[in-house]
C-alpha positions in Angstrom: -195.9 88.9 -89.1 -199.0 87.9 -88.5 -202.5 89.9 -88.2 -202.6 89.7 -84.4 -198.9 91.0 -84.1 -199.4 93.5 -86.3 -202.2 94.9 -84.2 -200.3 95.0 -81.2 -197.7 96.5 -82.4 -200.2 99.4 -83.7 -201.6 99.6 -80.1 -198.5 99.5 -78.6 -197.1 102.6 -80.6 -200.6 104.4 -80.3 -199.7 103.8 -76.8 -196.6 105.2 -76.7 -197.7 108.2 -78.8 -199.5 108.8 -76.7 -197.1 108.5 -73.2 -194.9 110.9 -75.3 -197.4 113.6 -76.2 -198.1 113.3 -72.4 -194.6 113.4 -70.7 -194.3 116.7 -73.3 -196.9 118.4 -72.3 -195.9 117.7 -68.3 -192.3 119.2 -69.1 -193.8 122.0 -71.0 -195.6 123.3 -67.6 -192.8 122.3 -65.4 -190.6 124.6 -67.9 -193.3 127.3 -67.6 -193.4 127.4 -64.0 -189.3 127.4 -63.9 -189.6 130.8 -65.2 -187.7 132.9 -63.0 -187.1 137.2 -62.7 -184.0 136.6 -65.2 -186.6 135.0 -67.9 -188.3 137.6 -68.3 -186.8 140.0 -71.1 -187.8 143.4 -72.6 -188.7 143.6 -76.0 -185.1 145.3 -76.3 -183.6 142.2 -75.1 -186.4 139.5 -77.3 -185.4 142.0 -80.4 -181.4 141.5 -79.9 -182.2 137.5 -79.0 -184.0 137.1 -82.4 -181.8 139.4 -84.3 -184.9 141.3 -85.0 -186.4 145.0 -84.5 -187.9 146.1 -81.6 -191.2 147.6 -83.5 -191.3 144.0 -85.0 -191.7 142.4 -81.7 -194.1 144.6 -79.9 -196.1 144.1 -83.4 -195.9 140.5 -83.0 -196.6 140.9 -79.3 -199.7 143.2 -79.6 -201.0 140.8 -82.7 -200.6 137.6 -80.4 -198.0 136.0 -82.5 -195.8 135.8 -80.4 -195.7 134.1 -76.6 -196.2 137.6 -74.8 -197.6 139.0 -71.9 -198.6 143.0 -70.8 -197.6 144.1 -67.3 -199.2 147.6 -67.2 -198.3 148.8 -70.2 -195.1 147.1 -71.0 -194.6 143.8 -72.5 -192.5 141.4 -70.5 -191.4 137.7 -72.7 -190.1 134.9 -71.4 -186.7 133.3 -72.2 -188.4 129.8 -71.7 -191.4 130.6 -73.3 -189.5 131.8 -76.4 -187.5 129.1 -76.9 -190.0 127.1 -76.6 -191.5 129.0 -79.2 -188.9 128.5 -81.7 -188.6 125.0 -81.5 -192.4 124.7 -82.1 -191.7 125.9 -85.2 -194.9 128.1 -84.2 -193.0 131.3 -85.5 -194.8 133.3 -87.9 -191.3 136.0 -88.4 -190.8 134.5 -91.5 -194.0 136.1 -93.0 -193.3 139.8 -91.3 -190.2 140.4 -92.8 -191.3 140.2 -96.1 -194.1 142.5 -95.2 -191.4 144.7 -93.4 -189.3 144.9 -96.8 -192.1 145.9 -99.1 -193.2 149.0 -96.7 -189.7 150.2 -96.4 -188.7 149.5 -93.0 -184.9 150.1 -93.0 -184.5 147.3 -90.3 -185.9 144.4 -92.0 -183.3 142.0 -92.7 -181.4 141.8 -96.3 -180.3 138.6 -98.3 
């Protein structure tokens, strides 16, 4: 291949990156605004959908760690949102349950 091609082919993909990142981000708000009154769950229903306890979620919640948001003074998650979440790989449960363990919390999940 010679130096030329090679270049395009780097501004072509760079190109395309960049198209992607783009058409993500545009789905990503059209999935936001699809949010409808069945998205949004209690922290009852987020702690049975991630097999977690409800004190861990309003933790999460109330430290920003999680996609949340406070009507009056109840928190309110969406089902998009969540999911969404989770596929980021932006979850930060992982490092609460160990924390959970070593305080004693009776609902923190066993090997």
């Amino acid at each position: 291949m010679s130096e030329q091609n090679s270049n395009e082919f780097t501004i072509v993909r760079v190109f395309d990156l960049d198209r992607l990142i783009t058409e993500i981000a545009e789905l990503r708000e059209r999935l936001e605004m699809q949010v409808t009154a069945d998205d949004a769950l209690t922290p009852q229903q987020v702690a049975e959908f991630l097999q977690m306890s409800e004190h861990t979620i309003l933790d999460l919640a109330a430290e920003g760690r999680i996609p949340a948001k406070k009507v009056g003074r109840q928190w309110r998650f969406s089902r998009a949102r969540l999911i969404v979440w989770l596929s980021e790989g932006d979850s930060h449960v992982r490092s609460v349950v160990p924390l959970a363990r070593k305080t004693g919390d009776r609902t923190a999940r066993r090997k």
